[in-house]
N, C-alpha and C positions, 0 to 999 in steps of 0.2 A: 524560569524554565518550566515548570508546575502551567503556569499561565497558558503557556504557548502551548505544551501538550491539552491541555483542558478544550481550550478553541477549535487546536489541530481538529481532536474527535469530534467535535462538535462540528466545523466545517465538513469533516470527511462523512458524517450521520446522515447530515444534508444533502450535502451533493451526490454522494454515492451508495450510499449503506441503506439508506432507507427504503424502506419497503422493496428492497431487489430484492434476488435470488443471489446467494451469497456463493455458493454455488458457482457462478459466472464470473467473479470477481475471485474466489481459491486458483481455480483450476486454470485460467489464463497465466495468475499471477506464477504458479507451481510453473507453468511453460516457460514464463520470461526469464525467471531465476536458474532454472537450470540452463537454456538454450545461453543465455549470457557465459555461467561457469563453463560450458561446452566451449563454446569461439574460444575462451581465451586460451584452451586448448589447440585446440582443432585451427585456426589459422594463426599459430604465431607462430610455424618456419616461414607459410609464405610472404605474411604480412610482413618477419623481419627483412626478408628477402627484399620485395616491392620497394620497403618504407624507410628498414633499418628500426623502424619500433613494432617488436611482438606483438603488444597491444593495440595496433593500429586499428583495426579491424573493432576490439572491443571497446574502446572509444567512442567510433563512430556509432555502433550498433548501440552503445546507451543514449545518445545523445538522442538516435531516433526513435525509443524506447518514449522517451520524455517529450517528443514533438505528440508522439501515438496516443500519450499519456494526456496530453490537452487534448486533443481529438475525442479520446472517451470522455471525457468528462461534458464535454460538450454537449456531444450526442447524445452523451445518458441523461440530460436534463431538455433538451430542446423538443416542443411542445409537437408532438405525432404530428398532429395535425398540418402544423404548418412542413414539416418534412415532408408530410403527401403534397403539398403544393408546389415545394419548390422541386420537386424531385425532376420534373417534364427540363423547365431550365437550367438546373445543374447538370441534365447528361446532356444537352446540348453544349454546352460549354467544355465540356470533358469532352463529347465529340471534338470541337474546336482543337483544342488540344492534342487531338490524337491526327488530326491531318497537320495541324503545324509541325509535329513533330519530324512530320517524315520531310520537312521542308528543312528544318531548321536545328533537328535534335543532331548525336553525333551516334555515329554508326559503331556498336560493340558487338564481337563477332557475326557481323551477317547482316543484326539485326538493327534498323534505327528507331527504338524507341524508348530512347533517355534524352530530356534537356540535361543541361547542368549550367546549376545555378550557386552561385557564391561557394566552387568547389563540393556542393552535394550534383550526386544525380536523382531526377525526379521522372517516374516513367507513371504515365498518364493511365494507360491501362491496366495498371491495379486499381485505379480510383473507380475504373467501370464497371469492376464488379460489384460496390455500391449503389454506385448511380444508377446501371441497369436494372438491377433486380427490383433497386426501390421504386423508380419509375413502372414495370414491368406490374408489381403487387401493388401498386395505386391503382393502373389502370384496369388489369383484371378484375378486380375487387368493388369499382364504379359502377353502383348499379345506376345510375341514370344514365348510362350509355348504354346501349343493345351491343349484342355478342361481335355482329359485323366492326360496330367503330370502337371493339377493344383486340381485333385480329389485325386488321388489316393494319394499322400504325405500327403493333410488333412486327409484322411482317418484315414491313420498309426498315425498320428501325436495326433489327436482326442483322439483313443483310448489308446497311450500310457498317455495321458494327465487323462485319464477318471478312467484310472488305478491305475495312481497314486493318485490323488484326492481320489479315492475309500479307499485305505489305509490310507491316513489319516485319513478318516473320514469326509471329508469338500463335500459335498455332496451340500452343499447353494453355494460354489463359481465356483463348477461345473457347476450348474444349469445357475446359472451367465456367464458364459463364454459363454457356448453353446446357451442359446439364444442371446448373443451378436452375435456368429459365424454364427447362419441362419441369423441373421438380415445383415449382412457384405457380403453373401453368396446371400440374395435376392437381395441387391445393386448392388452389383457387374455385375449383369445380367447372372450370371449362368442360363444352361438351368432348364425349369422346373423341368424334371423326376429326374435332380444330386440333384435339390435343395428335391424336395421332399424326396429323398432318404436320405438325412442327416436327414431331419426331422423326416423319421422313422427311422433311426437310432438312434436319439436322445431320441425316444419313447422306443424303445428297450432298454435304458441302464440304464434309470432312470425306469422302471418297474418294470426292473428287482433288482435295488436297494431298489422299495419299496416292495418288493415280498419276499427279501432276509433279510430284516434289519427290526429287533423288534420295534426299535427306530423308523423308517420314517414313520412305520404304525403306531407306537402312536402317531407321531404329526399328522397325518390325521382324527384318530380319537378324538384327543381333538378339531379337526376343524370342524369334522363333527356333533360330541356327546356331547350335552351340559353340561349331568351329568357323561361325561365317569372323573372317576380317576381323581378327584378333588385337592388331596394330595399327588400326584405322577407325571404321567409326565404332567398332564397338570396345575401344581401351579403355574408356572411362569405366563403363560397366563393370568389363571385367578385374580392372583397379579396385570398382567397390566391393564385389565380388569376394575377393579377397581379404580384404578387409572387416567383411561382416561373418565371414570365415573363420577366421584370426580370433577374433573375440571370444568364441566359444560362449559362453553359458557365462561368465564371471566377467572374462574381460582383462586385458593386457593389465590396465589400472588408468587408471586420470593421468592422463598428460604422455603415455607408453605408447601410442602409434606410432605403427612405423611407415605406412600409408601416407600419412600429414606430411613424409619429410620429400614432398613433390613427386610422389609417383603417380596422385590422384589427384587430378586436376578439377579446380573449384570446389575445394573440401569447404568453403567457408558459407559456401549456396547451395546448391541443388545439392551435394553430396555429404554433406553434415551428418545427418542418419546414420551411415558410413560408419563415421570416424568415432561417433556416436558408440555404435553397436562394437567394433573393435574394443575400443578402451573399457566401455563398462558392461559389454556383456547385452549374451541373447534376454536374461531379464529384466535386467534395467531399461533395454530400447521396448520389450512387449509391456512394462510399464508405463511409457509415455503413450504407447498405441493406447493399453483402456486409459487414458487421463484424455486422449482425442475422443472417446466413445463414450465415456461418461458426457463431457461436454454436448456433444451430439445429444444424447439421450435426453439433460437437464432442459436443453432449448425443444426438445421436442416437445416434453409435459408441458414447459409452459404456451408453447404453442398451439396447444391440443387444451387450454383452458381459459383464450380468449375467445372474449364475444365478440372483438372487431374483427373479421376477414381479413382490414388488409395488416394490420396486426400479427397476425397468426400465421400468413403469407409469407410474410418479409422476415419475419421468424427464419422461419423454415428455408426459405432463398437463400439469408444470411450464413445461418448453419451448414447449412449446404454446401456452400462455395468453400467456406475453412475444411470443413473434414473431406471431401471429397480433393479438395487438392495434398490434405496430407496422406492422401490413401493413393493418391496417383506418384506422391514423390516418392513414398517409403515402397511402395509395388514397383516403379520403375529399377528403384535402383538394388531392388530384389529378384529381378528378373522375372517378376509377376505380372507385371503389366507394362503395355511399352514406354520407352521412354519419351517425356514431354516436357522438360525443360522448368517445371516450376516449383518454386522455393518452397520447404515446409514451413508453415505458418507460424509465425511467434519462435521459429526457433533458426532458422535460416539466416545470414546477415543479407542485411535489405530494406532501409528507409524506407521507399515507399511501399513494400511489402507488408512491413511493419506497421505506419500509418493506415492503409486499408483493414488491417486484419485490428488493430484496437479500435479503430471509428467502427468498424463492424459490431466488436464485442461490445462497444456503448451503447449501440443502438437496442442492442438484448437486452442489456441492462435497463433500458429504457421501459422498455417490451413487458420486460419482466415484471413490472411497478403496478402497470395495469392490470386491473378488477374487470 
């Protein structure tokens, strides 16, 4: 047993502990351990309901925990370099993926963008906010291309990405991507007028999606209108509403909602925060907030002390994408920003959620190695 510990640390020195930022490796880990104690909370009326086992839900979420967990380890060892190469044909592939889907996935509320495979489901556009960004900071960051042939391929690439997104319906991970891609895009040192130009472009696509869609203007208006459709689109809201009410300052206690027992629908995804902040309280949830903003922070320093561009890029891209969508989930379902449909990071139940946001965090980890 001695033996086996001795190795363990010796394997985990290696592959993971060395020369990172430990940092990246505490404060992910601090998320998964509590978001797991949470679910088995927070979804076990519905999951007994669905399943007949409480733990249903916490099951699954460790399992993909442990898929996420070979992911980072992956990518916390696999050579920069060659991930700026294959970056061009992995989003092409992931593209593949994201038109099959709409051919072949199965349609969940609205939306078709899940396969399922041997009883998991696997939604492709979580993987693209990897793929994009990493592709996106290689090819910014190329200086033996001229500014023309590192715009115009974004361009194309952008809008067939925005297209697709559009058809399914995921309108929240769109959102997510493109302001990871000006933030990758401001790094980078793009000239002003190209950066400005994505940002109107980016103004033009989502207007016009909330210009065109029933649905984005009712969650504007349950953001805007206190008493707009109380029992329609805005119950979810007002369900969490409630709930983050409830909690006060301490908190009902661990496992005491009364929210969970199906008056708030999707406590185990988008609205975990929620059930979160009811049970333990306004400072235990502003506790998880600075544990996202430290993280934010740790990936910034080291981003801000590489001497490779597309290093210090993809950094920041990375970072990006995770805090900015837990700033979009815990704002929506705070009635601070409107609502967008996407899961809090590392703490959300959600496979491939879960697989992008640890392959994300290895790559930091990677990141972080480099002098």
């Amino acid at each position: 047993m001695v033996r086996f510990r001795v190795r363990f640390k010796q394997w985990l020195s290696k592959w993971l502990l060395s020369g990172s930022d430990r940092w990246l490796i505490i404060l992910p880990a601090v998320l998964l351990l509590f978001g797991l104690l949470m679910l088995s909370s927070v979804s076990s009326i519905v999951a007994f309901q669905d399943f007949q086992d409480g733990f249903h839900y916490v099951k699954r979420q460790a399992f993909g925990i442990l898929v996420g967990l070979g992911f980072l380890l992956f990518f916390a060892n696999i050579p920069l370099k060659s991930l700026k190469k294959l970056a061009y044909p992995i989003l092409i592939f992931n593209l593949i993926l994201l038109v099959a889907v709409l051919f072949f996935g199965k349609e969940v509320n609205g939306s078709r963008a899940w396969f399922y495979f041997l009883g998991f489901q696997i939604q492709p556009s979580e993987l693209l906010k990897i793929t994009f960004i990493t592709y996106l900071a290689g090819r910014l960051t190329d200086d033996k291309l001229d500014i023309n042939h590192k715009i115009a391929p974004f361009f194309i690439m952008y809008v067939v990405v925005a297209l697709l997104m559009v058809l399914q319906r995921d309108v929240g991970t769109l959102f997510v991507i493109s302001m990871a891609a000006m933030t990758v895009f401001f790094i980078s040192g793009a000239p002003v007028k190209h950066f400005l130009s994505i940002v109107l472009l980016g103004v033009v696509v989502f207007a016009s999606l909330i210009a065109t869609s029933t649905h984005q203007q009712e969650r504007f208006r349950c953001l805007l209108e206190i008493n707009y459709s109380p029992l329609r689109s805005c119950y979810q809201l007002n369900q969490s509403l409630i709930a983050i009410g409830s909690g006060g300052m301490f908190g009902r206690g661990f496992g005491e909602s009364r929210q969970k027992f199906l008056y708030l629908p999707e406590v185990q995804n988008d609205f975990i925060f929620s059930i979160i902040t009811e049970e333990m309280g306004a400072i235990v949830a502003s506790g998880l907030i600075i544990v996202f903003a430290w993280f934010f922070y740790r990936v910034y320093l080291i981003a801000k002390n590489q001497n490779d561009r597309f290093t210090s890029a993809l950094a920041v891209g990375l970072v990006s994408w995770i805090c900015l969508q837990a700033v979009l989930n815990i704002g929506g379902i705070m009635r601070v920003l409107p609502m967008t449909g996407v899961p809090l990071p590392l703490i959300s139940y959600g496979g491939s959620a879960m697989v992008a946001s640890l392959s994300s965090i290895g790559i930091l980890i990677n990141i972080s190695r480099q002098k």
